[in-house]
N, C-alpha and C positions, 0 to 999 in steps of 0.2 A: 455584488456579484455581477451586475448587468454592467458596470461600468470594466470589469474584468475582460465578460465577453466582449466588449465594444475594440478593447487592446489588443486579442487576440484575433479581430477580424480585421482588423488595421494593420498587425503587423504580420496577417497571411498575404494579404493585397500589396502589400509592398513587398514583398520575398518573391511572388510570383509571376511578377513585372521584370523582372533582374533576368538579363539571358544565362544561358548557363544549359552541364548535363543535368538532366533530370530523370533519378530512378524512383521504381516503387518495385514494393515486393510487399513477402510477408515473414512475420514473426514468430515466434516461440520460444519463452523463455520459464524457464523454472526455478524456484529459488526456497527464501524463507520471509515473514514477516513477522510483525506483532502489533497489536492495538496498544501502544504506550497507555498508563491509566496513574491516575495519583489516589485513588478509592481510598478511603483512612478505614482503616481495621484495630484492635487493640495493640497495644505496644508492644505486646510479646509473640504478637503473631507473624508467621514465617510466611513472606508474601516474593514470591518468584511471579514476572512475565517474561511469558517464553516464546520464543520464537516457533512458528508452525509450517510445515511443508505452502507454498501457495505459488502461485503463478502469473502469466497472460500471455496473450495470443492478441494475434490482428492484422492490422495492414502499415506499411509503413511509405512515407515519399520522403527523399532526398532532393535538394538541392544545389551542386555549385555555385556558389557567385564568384569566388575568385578561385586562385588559382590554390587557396591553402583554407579555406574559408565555407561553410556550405550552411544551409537552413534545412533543417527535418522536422517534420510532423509523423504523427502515428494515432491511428485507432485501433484502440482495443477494447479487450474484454479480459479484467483485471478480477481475479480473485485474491481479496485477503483472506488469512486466518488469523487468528487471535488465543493466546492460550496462557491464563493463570492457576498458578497455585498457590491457597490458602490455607494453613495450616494457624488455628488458634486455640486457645485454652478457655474455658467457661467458665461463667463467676455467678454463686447466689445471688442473692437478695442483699446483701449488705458487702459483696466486692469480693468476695471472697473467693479464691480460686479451689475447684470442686475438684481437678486431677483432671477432669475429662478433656479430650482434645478434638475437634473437632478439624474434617479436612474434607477441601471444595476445590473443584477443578473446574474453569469455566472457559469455557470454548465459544467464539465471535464468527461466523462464516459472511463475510461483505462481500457481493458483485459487485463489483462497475463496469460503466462503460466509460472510457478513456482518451483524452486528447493530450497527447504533450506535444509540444513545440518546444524549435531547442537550436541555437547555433550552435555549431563545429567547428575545429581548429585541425589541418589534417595535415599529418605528419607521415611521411611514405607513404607504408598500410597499416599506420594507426589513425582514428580520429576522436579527441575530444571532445565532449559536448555538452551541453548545460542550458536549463531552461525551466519552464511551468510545466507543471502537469495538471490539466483542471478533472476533476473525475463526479458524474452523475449515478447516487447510487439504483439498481437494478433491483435486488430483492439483500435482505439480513436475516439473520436468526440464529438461535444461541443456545447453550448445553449447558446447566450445571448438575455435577455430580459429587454427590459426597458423603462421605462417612465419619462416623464417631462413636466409638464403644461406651455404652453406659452400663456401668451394675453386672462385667462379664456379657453383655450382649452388643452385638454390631448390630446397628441401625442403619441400613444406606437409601439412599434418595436419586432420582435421576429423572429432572425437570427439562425439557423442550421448549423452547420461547420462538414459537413462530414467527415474529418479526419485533427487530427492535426499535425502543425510541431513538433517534440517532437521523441527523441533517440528511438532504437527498444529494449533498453535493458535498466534494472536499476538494482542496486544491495544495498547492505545496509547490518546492525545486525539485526537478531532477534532475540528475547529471549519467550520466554514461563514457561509453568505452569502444569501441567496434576496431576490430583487427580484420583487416582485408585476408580471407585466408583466396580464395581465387575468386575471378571475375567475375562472379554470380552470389557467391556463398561468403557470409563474414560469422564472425563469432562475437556477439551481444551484451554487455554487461548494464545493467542498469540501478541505481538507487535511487528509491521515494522518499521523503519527508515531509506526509502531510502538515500541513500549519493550521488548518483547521479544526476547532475542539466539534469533533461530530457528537457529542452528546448533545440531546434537542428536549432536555425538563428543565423544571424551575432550578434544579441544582446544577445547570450551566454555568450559573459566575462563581462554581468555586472548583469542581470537578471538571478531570480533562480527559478526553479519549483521544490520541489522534496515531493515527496509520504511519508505518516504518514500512518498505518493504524493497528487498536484495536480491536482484536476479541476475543470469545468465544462462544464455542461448545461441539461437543461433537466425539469423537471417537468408532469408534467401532472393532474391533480386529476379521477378519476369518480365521486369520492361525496363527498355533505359533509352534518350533519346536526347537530341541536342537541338537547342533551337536556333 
């Protein structure tokens, strides 16, 4: 991780050396995500993850170096959501399936705070872009709910996990999208693929969690200036 941060401050010091226009403004984008997860369950059980409303907001600087070419960075404040559903069937004492079925919905709410850096490719008023996004988690916690009828009677449960086990940090590629719509105001797309498995127990080297998340918005630009 520290040799990560060492690349990222090496390749802001060289981007911010290059003349060029240079804007900042800010962001908001809305979208969906999901905690990708491989959790093994029984074989017969109906296991959905699902994408969840999520977001982020923050601050953003652009770049030009050439004439088609630019460097961005951005801070934010990144909320995931996370959302499964588990549907399985119960077995006695000697395997044997009892009819009953049991079902669990579990919900992941992750903060972070946010840095991606990203080179662009710019085309009229669109520009390309791709790069890291390193992310430090801020607060987690998580919701399972669920029910199962036994003997004619519903049973239901709905458990709170104030904070989970899960890394302080995740990192991945992003890539995005910006359409110039006027000279102040563009329209934002973005995708995350964290590559980091954030679960932080002993069953880290076989189980995986890692963050997806798909947005679009809008930017807005209050300084711009030329060196």
């Amino acid at each position: 991780m520290r040799f990560i941060i060492f690349q990222l401050l090496i390749l802001l010091s060289l981007s911010v050396d290059v003349f060029g226009q240079q804007d900042m403004g800010v962001k908001l984008n809305i979208g969906l995500s999901r905690v990708v997860t491989n959790l093994d369950f029984p074989d017969l059980a109906l296991k959905k993850v699902q994408f969840a409303p999520s977001g982020h907001a923050g601050l953003y600087y652009s770049k030009k170096i050439k004439e088609k070419t630019s460097f961005g960075a951005e801070l934010l404040f990144v909320q995931i959501e996370g959302k499964e559903h588990i549907e399985f069937p119960t077995t006695d004492n000697q395997g044997n399936f009892t009819g009953v079925l049991v079902i669990n919905k579990y919900y992941k709410h992750l903060s972070y705070l946010a840095l991606p850096v990203y080179y662009g490719i710019n085309i009229n008023k669109i520009s390309v872009n791709a790069g890291l996004q390193f992310m430090l988690l801020l607060t987690s916690n998580g919701r399972e709910k669920g029910e199962t009828n036994y003997n004619g009677e519903v049973k239901r449960w709905d458990n709170n996990y104030g904070k989970l086990n899960i890394d302080h940090y995740d990192f991945g590629p992003r890539a995005g999208i910006i359409y110039k719509m006027t000279e102040r105001l563009d329209i934002d797309a973005n995708y995350y693929h964290g590559i980091n498995n954030i679960i932080n127990n002993t069953l880290q080297s076989y189980y995986r969690w890692r963050n997806q998340q798909l947005t679009i918005g809008m930017r807005y630009k209050f300084l711009s200036f030329d060196e």
